[in-house]
C-alpha positions as semicolon CSV with decimal commas, in nm:
position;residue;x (nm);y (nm);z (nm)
1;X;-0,186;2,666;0,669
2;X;-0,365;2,683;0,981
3;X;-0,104;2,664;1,353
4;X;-0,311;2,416;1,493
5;X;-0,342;2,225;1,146
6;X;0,000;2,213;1,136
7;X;0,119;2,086;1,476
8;X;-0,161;1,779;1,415
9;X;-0,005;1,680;1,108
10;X;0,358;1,692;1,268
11;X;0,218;1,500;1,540
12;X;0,011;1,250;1,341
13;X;0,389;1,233;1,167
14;X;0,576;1,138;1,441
15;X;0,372;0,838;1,547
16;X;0,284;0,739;1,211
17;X;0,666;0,722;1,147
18;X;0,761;0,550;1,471
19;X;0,463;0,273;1,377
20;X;0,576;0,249;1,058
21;X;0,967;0,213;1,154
22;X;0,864;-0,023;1,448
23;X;0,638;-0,224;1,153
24;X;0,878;-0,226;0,898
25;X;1,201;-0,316;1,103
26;X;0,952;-0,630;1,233
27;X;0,762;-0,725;0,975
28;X;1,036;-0,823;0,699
29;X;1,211;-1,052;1,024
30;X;0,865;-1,230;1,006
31;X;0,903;-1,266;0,620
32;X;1,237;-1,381;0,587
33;X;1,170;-1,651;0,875
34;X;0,854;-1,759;0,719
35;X;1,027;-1,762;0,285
36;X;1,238;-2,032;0,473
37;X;0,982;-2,223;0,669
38;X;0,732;-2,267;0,386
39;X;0,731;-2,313;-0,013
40;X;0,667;-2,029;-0,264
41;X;0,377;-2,317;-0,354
42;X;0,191;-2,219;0,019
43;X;0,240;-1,797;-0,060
44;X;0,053;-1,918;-0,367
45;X;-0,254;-2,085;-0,215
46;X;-0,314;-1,742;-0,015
47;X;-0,226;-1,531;-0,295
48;X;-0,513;-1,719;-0,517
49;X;-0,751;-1,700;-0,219
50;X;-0,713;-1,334;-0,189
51;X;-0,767;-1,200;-0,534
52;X;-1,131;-1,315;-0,427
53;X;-1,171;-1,202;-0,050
54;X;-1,003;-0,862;-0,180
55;X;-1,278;-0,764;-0,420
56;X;-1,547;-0,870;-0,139
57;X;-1,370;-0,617;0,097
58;X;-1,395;-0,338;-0,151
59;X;-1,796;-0,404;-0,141
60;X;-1,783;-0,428;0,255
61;X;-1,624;-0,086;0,276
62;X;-1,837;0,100;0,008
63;X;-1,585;0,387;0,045
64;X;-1,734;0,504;0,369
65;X;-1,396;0,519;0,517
66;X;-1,292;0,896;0,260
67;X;-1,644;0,999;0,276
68;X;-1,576;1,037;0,693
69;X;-1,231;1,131;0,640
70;X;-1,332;1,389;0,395
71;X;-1,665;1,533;0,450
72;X;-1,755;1,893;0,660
73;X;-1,997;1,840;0,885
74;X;-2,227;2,061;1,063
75;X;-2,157;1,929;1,409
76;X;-1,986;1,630;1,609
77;X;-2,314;1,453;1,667
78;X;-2,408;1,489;1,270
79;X;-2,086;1,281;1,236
80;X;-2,114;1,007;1,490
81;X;-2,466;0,965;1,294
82;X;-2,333;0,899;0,959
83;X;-2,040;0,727;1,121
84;X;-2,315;0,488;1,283
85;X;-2,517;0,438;0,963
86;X;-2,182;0,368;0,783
87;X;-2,092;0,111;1,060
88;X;-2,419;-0,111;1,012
89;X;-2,401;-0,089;0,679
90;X;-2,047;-0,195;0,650
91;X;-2,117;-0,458;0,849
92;X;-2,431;-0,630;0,693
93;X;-2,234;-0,643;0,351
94;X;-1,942;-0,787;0,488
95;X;-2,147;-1,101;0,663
96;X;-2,368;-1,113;0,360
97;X;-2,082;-1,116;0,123
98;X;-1,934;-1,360;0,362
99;X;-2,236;-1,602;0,306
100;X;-2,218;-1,591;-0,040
101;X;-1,809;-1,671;-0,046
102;X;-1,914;-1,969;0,212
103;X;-2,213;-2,109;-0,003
104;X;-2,002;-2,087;-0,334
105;X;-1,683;-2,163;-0,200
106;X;-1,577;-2,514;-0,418
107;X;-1,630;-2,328;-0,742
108;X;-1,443;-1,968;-0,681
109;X;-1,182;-2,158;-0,519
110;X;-1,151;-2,368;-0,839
111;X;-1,216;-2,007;-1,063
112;X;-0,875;-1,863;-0,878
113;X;-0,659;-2,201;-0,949
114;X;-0,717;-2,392;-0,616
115;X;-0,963;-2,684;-0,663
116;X;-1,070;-2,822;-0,336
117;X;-0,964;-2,561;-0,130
118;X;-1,329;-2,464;-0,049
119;X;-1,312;-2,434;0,320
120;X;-0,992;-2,276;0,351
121;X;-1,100;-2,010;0,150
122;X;-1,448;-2,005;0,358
123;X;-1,190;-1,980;0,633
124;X;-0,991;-1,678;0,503
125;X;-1,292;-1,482;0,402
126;X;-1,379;-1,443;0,787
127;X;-1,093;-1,149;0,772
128;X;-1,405;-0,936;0,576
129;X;-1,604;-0,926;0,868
130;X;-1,350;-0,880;1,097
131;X;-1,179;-0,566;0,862
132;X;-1,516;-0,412;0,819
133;X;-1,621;-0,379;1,235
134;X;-1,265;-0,183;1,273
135;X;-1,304;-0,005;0,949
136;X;-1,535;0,291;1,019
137;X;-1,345;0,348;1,370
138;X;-0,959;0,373;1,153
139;X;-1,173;0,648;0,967
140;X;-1,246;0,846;1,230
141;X;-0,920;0,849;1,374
142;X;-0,727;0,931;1,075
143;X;-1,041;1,228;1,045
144;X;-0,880;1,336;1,362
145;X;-0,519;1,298;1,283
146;X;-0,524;1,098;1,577
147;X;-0,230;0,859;1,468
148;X;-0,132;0,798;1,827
149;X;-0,385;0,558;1,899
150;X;-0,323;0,365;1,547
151;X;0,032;0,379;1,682
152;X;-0,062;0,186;1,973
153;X;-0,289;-0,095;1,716
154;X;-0,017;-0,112;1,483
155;X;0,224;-0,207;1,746
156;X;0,005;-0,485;1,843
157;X;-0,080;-0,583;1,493
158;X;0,265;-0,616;1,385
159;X;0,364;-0,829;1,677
160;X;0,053;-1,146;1,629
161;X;0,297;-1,284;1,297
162;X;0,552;-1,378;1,603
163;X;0,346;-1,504;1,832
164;X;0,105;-1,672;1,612
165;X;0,211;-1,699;1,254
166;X;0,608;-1,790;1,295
167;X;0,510;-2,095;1,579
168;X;0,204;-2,251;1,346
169;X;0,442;-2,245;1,026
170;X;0,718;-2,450;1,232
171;X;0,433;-2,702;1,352
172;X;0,219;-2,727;1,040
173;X;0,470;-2,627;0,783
174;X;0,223;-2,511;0,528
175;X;-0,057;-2,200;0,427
176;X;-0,283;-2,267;0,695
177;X;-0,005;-2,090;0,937
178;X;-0,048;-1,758;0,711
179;X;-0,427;-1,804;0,718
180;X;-0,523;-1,816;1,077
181;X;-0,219;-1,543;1,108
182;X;-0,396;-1,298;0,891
183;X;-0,691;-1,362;1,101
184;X;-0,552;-1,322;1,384
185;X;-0,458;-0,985;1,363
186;X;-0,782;-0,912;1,201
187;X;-0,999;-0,953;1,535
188;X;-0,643;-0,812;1,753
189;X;-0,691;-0,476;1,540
190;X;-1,029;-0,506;1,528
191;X;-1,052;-0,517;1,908
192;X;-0,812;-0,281;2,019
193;X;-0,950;-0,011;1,791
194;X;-1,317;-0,076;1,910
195;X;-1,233;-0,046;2,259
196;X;-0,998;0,223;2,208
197;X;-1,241;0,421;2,056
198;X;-1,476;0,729;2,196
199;X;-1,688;0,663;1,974
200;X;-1,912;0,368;1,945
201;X;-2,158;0,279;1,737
202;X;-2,553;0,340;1,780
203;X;-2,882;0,185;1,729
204;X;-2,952;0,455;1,482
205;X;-2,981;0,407;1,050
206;X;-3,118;0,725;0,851
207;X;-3,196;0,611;0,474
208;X;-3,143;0,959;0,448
209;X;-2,822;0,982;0,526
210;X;-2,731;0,645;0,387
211;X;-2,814;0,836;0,048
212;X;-2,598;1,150;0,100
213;X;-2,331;0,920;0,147
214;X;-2,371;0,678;-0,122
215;X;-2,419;0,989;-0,362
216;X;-2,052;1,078;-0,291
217;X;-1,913;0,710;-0,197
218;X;-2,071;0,530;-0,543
219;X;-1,772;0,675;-0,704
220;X;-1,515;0,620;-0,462
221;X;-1,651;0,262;-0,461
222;X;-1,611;0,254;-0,794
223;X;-1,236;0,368;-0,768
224;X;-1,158;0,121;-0,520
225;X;-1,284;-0,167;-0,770
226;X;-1,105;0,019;-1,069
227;X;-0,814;-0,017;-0,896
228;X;-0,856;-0,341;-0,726
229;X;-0,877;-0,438;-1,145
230;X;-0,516;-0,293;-1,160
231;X;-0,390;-0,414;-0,878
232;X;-0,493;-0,774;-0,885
233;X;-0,597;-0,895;-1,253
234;X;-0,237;-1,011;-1,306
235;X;-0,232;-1,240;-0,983
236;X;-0,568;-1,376;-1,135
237;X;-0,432;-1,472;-1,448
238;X;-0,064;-1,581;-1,314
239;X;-0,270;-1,827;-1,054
240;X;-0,477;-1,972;-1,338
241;X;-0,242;-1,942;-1,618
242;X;0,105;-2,043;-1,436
243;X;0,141;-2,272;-1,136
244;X;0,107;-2,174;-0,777
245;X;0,484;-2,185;-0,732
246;X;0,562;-1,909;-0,969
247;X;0,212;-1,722;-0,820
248;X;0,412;-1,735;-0,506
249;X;0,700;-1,601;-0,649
250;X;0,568;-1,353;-0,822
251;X;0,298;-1,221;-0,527
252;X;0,597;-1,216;-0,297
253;X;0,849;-1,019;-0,449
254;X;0,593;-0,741;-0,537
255;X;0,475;-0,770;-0,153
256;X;0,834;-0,742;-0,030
257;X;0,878;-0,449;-0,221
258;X;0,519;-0,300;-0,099
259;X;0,685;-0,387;0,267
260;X;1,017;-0,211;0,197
261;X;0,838;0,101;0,025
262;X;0,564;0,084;0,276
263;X;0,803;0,248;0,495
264;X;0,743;0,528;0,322
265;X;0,404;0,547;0,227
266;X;0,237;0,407;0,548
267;X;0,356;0,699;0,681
268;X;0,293;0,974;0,500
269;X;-0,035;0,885;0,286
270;X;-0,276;0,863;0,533
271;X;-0,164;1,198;0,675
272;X;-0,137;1,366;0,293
273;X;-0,467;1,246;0,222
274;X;-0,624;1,363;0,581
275;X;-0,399;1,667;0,571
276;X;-0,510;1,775;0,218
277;X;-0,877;1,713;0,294
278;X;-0,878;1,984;0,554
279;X;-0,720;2,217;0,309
280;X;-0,901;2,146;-0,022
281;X;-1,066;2,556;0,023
282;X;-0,694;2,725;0,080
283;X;-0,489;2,633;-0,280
284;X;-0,215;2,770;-0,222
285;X;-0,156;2,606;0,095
286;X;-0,281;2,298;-0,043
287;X;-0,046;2,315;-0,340
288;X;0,252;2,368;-0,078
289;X;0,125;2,069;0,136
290;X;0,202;1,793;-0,157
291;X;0,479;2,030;-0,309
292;X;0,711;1,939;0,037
293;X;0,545;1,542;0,087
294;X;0,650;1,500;-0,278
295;X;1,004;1,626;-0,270
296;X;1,049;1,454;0,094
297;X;0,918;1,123;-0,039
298;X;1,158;1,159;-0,362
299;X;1,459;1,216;-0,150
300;X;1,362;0,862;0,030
301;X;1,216;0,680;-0,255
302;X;1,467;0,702;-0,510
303;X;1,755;0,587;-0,326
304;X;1,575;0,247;-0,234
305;X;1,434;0,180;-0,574
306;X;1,846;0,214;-0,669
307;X;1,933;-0,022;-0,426
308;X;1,633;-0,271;-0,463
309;X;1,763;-0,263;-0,902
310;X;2,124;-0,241;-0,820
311;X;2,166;-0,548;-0,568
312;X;1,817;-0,772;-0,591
313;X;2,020;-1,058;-0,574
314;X;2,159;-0,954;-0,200
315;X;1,846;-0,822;-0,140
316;X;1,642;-1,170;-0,243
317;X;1,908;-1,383;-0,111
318;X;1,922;-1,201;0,234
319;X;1,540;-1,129;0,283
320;X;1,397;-1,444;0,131
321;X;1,665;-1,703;0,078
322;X;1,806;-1,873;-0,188
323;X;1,502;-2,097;-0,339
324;X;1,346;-1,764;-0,390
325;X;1,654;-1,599;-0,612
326;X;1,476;-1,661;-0,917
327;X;1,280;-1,396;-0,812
328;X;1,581;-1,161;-0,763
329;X;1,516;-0,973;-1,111
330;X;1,135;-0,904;-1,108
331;X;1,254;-0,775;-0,752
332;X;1,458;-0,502;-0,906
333;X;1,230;-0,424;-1,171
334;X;1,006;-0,359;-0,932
335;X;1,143;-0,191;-0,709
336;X;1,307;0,082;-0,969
337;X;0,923;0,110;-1,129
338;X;0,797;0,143;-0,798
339;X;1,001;0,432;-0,658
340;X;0,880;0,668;-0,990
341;X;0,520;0,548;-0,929
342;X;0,511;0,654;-0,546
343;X;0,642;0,973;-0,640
344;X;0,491;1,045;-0,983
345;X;0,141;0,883;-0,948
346;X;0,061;0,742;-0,663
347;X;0,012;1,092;-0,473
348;X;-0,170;1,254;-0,739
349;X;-0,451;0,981;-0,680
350;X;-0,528;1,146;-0,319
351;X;-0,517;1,463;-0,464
352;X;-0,796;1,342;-0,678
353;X;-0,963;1,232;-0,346
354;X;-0,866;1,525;-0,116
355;X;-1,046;1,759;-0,355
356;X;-1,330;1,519;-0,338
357;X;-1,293;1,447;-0,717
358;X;-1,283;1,005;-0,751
359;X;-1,396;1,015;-1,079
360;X;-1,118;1,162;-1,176
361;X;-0,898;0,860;-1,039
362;X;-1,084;0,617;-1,198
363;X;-1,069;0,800;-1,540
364;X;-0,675;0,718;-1,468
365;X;-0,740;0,395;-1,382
366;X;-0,922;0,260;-1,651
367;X;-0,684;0,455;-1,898
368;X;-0,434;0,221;-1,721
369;X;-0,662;-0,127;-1,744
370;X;-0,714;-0,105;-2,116
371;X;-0,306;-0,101;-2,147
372;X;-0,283;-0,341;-1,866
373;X;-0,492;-0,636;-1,927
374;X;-0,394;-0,698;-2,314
375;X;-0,019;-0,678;-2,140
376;X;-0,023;-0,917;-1,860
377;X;-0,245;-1,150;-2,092
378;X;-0,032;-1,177;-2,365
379;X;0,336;-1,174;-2,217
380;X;0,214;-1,465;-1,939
381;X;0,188;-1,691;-2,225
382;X;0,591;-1,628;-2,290
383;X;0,617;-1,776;-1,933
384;X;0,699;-1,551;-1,623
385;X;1,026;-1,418;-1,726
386;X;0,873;-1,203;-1,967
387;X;0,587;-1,159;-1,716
388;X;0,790;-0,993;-1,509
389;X;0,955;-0,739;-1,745
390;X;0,658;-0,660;-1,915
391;X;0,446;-0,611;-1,571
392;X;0,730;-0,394;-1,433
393;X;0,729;-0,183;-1,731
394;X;0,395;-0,140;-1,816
395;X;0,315;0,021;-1,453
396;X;0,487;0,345;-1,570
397;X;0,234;0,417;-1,837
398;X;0,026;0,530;-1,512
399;X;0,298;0,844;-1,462
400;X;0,216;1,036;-1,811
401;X;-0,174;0,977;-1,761
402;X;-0,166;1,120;-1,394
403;X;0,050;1,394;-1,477
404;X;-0,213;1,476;-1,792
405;X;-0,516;1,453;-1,587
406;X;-0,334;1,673;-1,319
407;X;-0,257;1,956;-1,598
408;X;-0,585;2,007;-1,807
409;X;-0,815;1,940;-1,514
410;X;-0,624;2,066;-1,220
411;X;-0,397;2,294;-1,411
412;X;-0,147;2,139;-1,165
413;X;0,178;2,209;-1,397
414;X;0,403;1,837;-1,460
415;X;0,710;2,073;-1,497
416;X;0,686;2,231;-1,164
417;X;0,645;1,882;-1,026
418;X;0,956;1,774;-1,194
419;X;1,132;2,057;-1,094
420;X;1,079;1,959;-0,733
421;X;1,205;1,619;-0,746
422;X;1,504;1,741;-0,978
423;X;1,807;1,689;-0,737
424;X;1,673;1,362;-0,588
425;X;1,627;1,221;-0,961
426;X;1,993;1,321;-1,002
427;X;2,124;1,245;-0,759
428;X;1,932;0,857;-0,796
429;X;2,120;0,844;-1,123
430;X;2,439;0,896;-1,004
431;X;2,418;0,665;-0,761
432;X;2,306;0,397;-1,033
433;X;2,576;0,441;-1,263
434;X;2,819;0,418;-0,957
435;X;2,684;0,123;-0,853
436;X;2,685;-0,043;-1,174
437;X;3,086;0,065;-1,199
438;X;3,171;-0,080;-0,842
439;X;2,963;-0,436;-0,905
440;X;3,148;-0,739;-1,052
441;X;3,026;-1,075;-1,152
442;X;3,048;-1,301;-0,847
443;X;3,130;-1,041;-0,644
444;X;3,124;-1,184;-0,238
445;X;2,794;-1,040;-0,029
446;X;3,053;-0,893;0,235
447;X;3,193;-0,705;-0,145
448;X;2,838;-0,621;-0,220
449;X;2,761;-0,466;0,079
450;X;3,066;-0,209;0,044
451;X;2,953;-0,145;-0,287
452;X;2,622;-0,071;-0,175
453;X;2,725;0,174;0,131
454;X;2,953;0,374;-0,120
455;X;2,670;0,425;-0,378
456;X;2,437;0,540;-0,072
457;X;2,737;0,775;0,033
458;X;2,756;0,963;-0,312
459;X;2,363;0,980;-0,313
460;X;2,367;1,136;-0,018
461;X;2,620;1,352;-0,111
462;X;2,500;1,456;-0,413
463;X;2,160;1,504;-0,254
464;X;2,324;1,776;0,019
465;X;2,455;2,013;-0,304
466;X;2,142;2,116;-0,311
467;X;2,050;2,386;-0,038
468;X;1,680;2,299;-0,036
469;X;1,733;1,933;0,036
470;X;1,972;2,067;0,381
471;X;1,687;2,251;0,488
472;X;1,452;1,961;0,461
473;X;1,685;1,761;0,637
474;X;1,684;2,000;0,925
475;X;1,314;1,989;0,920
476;X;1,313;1,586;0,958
477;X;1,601;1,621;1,218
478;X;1,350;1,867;1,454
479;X;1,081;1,606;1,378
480;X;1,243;1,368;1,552
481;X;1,441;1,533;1,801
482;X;1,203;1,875;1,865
């Protein structure tokens, strides 16, 4: 790997990690304020709105954002072109799209489950503009590794829940205070990132190059909508098959666990993806770039899916509150699923896109909706209990089609893969089974947080048998304290 290469992505590291931390310590003080000032009913109502302004954002992007990331070009100027042609166009689909949410806004609001919430969703939908006019800028820094300056937006970002969200939820008390919060830091990041910015857009559009981008963005477009299929189907059919109160309790606890994993890959995705893209010519140091994100991630991962399985009841119960405990299981499912699909799957999907191969993750995707969809369909009509197992579970079928695709197209072997993650997975189990030993039936909170510290202390014990996991630590303890 390349010095300079190297020292940008330790940089881009740091402040990615210290935005993340800052984020992450903030964010879920924001959540636990606002699961006690409003009813799962209101996280509903937005959940229901955004299945729809989600899919219009996929359009408004058009996957500009990895063609800039990803592509070599011949000079600076070539880019700030294409980045300019990419801007307009972002921006004309996001208002048009915008129009037709506004002029059709009774019905879809009906089609999600929330009749007569026309101009609320109208409302919402104003975040597409806003995301696309900052969207082509994020690109360019992440091109650039420049994670300093997102540092600096995220900070601010993070920060508009407390001053705007938290004091229109105690006056209003219901989902118009997460609306006009979301939007709110929509224009803040939107804003800061503009000015920020060297680069501004230009009175300049080349059909030309509009072309040589949509030759290689058509596909990731069509990625982003595969997996915008995977991602949000089931909150489509929960909000029009169940009531908004279990749609809010079922949006929720996956988004708490996105928050409490995001931790994780906030940080290091954008960099992998960036990272790998400069590399996708050099194999072998391409190979050794995910090898040591994948075996870092696992030794982080693994350890909170444990804990999210292991004690979702003190997790739900300190995080949410108690109207939201029955909850607490789809929280651990969840959480356990989630920790093998961030290290199992959901890095092989930027492999796909480092290596400037997206058809290849929407080959996995679809693989994944035609398991999906029958899934979610048929165990919602068993009520949301068996929702909730069956979505949790299903997820995982994901792992064995990435980890094909990555052998007979990659030749990327699944055993060496395993083999990296091999203490971390052991030392996870461990730490289950001790967990499980030490936990009692009406055990106290003040109980279940001793049981919790001791199962982290024999993870991390078990985890430091293993030589190569000390010298990682090392590496992470020079990271932060060079």
């Amino acid at each position: 790997m390349p010095g300079d290469l190297k020292k940008d992505i330790i940089n881009a590291a740091k402040w990615s990690t210290v935005a993340e931390v800052f984020a992450k310590l903030l964010t879920p003080v924001v959540s636990m304020v606002l699961a006690r000032l409003l009813a799962p009913e209101a996280f509903g109502v937005v959940t229901s709105l955004v299945v729809i302004i989600s899919f219009a954002e996929v359009f408004a992007d058009a996957g500009f954002q990895k063609y800039l990331i990803q592509h070599e070009f011949a000079s600076e100027s070539d880019l700030h072109r294409s980045s300019s042609v990419a801007f307009w166009c972002n921006l004309c689909l996001s208002v048009l799209l915008w129009l037709v949410i506004f002029l059709f806004r009774e019905p879809l609001a009906a089609y999600v489950g929330s009749p007569h919430l026309g101009t609320t969703l109208a409302v919402a939908s104003l975040s597409i503009p806003l995301a696309a006019f900052s969207s082509i800028q994020t690109a360019l820094y992440k091109r650039s590794l420049d994670f300093r300056t997102l540092f600096n937006a995220r900070i601010v970002y993070v920060l508009v829940p407390l001053l705007v969200t938290l004091p229109l939820a105690l006056s209003l008390r219901n989902y118009w205070a997460l609306v006009i919060g979301t939007l709110s830091q929509n224009f803040v990041n939107a804003f800061l990132l503009t000015k920020w910015s060297k680069w501004k857009p230009q009175l300049y559009f080349s059909f030309r190059e509009l072309k040589e981008m949509l030759s290689f963005s058509l596909w990731s477009l069509f990625e982003s909508i595969s997996i915008w299929l995977t991602s949000y189907v089931d909150l489509f059919i929960v909000g029009t098959m169940l009531s908004q109160y279990y749609l809010g309790l079922y949006r929720t606890s996956s988004v708490l666990v996105g928050q409490i994993f995001g931790l994780v890959t906030s940080v290091t995705t954008p960099i992998l993806f960036s990272s790998l893209s400069r590399l996708q010519d050099d194999r072998k140091a391409f190979l050794d770039l995910f090898s040591k994100f994948q075996k870092t991630v696992a030794l982080v991962a693994f350890p909170i899916g444990v804990v999210l399985f292991s004690y979702s009841g003190l997790v739900t119960n300190v995080l949410l509150g108690e109207k939201w405990l029955e909850a607490a299981f789809f929280i651990g499912l969840w959480g356990l699923s989630s920790a093998l699909m961030i290290v199992l799957s959901h890095y092989c999907s930027e492999i796909y896109r480092a290596l400037g191969k997206p058809k290849l993750s929407v080959l996995a995707q679809w693989l994944h909706i035609v398991v999906l969809w029958p899934a979610v369909w048929i165990s919602v009509s068993y009520g949301f209990h068996t929702l909730c197992w069956v979505r949790a579970f299903v997820r995982l079928e994901f792992i064995p089609v990435h980890l094909l695709i990555m052998w007979v197209v990659l030749r990327i072997s699944p055993w060496k893969m395993a083999g990296n993650i091999f203490p971390s997975l052991v030392a996870a189990a461990l730490m289950l089974g001790v967990a499980f030993f030490l936990r009692s039936e009406g055990m106290s909170m003040l109980g279940q947080i001793a049981s919790l510290c001791v199962s982290l202390l024999v993870y991390i014990g078990c985890v430091m048998l293993f030589p190569e996991n000390r010298v990682l630590l090392q590496r992470f303890t020079k990271l932060i304290h060079p």
